[in-house]
C-alpha positions as CSV (number, residue, x, y, z in Angstrom):
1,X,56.4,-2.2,53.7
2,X,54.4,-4.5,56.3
3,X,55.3,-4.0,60.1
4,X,57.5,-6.9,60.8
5,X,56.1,-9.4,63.5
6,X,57.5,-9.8,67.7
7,X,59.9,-11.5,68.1
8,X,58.5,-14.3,70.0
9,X,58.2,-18.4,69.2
10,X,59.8,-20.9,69.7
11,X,63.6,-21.3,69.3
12,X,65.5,-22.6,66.2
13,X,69.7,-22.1,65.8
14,X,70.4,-20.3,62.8
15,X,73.5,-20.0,60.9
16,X,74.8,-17.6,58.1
17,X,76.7,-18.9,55.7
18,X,77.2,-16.5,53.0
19,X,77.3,-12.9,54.2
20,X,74.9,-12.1,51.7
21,X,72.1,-14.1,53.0
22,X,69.4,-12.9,54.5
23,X,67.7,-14.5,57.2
24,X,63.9,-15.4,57.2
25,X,61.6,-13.5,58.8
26,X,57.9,-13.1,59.0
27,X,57.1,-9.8,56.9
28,X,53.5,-9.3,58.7
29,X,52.0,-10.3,62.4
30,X,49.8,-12.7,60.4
31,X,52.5,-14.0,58.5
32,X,52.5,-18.2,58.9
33,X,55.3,-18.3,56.9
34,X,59.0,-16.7,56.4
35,X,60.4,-16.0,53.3
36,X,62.7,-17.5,51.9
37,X,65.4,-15.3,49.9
38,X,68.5,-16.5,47.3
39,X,71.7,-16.1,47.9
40,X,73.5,-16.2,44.3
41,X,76.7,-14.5,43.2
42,X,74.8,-13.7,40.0
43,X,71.4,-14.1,38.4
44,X,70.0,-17.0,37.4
45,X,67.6,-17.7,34.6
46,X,65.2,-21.1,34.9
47,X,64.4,-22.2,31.5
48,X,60.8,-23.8,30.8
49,X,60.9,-26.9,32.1
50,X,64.2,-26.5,33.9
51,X,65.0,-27.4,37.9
52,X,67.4,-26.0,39.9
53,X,68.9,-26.2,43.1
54,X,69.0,-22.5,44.7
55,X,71.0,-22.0,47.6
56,X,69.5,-19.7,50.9
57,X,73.2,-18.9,52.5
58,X,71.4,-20.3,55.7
59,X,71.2,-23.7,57.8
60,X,68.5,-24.2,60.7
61,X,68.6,-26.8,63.5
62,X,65.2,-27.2,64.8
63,X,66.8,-29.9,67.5
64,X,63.6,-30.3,69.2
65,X,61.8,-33.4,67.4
66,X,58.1,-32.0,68.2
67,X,59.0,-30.0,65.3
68,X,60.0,-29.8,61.3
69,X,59.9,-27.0,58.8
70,X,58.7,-27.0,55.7
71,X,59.4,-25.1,52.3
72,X,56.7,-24.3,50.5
73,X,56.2,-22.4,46.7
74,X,55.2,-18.6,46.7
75,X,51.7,-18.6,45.2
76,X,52.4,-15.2,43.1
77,X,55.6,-17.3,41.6
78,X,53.8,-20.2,40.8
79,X,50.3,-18.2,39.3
80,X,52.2,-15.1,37.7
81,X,55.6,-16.8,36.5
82,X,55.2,-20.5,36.4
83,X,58.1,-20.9,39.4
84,X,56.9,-23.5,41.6
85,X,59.2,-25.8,44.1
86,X,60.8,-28.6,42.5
87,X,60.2,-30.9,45.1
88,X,56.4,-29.1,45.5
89,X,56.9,-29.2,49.3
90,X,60.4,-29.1,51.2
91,X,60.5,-31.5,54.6
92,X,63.8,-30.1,57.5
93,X,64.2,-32.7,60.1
94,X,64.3,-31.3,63.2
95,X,68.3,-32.7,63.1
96,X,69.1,-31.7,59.7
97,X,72.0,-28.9,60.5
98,X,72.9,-28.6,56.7
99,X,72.4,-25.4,54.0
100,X,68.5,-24.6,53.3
101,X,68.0,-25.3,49.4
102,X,65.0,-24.8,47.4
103,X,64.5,-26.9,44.5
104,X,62.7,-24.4,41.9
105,X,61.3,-25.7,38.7
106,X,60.1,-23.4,35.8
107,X,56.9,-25.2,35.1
108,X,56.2,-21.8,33.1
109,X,56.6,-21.1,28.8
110,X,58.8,-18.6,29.6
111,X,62.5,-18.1,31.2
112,X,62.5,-16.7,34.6
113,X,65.4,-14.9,36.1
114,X,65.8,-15.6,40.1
115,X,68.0,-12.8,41.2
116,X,70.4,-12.3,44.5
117,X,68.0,-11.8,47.4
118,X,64.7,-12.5,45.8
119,X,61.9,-14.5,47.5
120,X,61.4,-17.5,46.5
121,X,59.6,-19.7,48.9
122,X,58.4,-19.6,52.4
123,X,59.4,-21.5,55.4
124,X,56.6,-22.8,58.2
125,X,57.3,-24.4,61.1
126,X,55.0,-27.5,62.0
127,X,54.1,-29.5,65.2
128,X,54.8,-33.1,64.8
129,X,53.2,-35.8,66.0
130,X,55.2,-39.7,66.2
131,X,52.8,-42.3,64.9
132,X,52.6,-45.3,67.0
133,X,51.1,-48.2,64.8
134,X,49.2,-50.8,66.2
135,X,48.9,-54.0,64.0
136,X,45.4,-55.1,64.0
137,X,43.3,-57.5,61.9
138,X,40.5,-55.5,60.9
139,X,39.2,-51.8,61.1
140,X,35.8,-50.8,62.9
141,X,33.5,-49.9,59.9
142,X,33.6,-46.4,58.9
143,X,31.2,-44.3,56.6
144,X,34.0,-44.4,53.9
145,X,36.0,-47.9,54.0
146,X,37.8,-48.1,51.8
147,X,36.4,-46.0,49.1
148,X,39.3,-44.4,46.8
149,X,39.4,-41.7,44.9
150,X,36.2,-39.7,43.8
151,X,34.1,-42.0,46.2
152,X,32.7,-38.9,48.3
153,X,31.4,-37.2,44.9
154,X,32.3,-34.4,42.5
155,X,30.8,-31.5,44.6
C-alpha cells in the first residue's frame, strides 16, 4: 500500500457517525483527493441505469467560507464498471454540517455491487473566490465575443 501523506493542511471538523465509517484520507503525498468509502450495513447492488444515495457515516464543517469541498467520481469506477456520481460532481458549503452522501449512478450494462467500506469517490478541498458583479452596459471587445460553442475550432 501507498505511504499515507503528513498530516498538515488546513483544518476541517469531522464527525463519525456510524462506527463503521472510515474517515477520508489521502492514500499518497500527491494525493489531491481523499477517498471516499461506504458505510452500508450490507451490500448493495446498482442496477443499469439505477441511482442511489450511498451514505459515508461522516459529516465535515469546512466553517471557513474561502473554502468548499467537492465529490468527485473515481475514474477506474466510471471506465472499468460504468459507476459514476449521480450528481457528476458533489458541491459542501463551507456551512453544511450534515452526513457526506454520494449520489452513484450505474451508467454501466451491468449490476455493480458497492460493498461496506469500498471507495467510491474522492473528496478535494477548493479555494473559493466571492464574485462581486458589476452591472455594465457593454464589454471591452475580446478575441472571442460572444462566440458559442465550437467557435475556437475542432483541434
Amino acid at each position: 500500500m501507498a505511504e499515507p501523506a503528513e498530516q498538515a493542511g488546513c483544518p476541517v471538523r469531522l464527525r463519525i457517525l456510524n462506527e463503521k465509517a472510515r474517515p477520508p484520507r489521502y492514500e499518497t503525498r500527491g494525493s489531491a483527493g481523499m477517498d471516499l468509502r461506504a458505510c452500508l450495513d450490507a451490500p448493495l447492488t446498482l442496477k443499469p441505469g439505477e441511482t442511489r444515495l450511498i451514505r459515508t457515516g461522516i459529516a465535515l464543517h469546512i466553517a471557513d467560507p474561502e473554502l468548499a469541498a467537492v465529490i468527485l467520481p473515481r475514474s477506474g469506477l466510471g471506465h472499468k464498471h460504468g459507476v459514476v456520481l449521480g450528481n457528476l460532481v458533489g458541491l459542501i458549503d463551507s456551512d453544511y454540517q450534515g452526513e457526506i452522501m454520494m449520489s452513484c449512478w450505474n451508467r454501466g450494462d451491468a449490476p455493480f455491487v458497492v460493498e461496506d467500506g469500498m471507495r467510491v469517490a474522492q473528496l478535494v478541498l477548493l479555494p473559493i473566490k466571492r464574485a462581486r458583479f458589476e452591472v455594465v452596459d457593454t464589454f471591452a471587445a475580446s478575441r472571442r465575443g460572444a462566440g458559442g460553442f465550437g467557435h475556437t475550432g475542432s483541434a
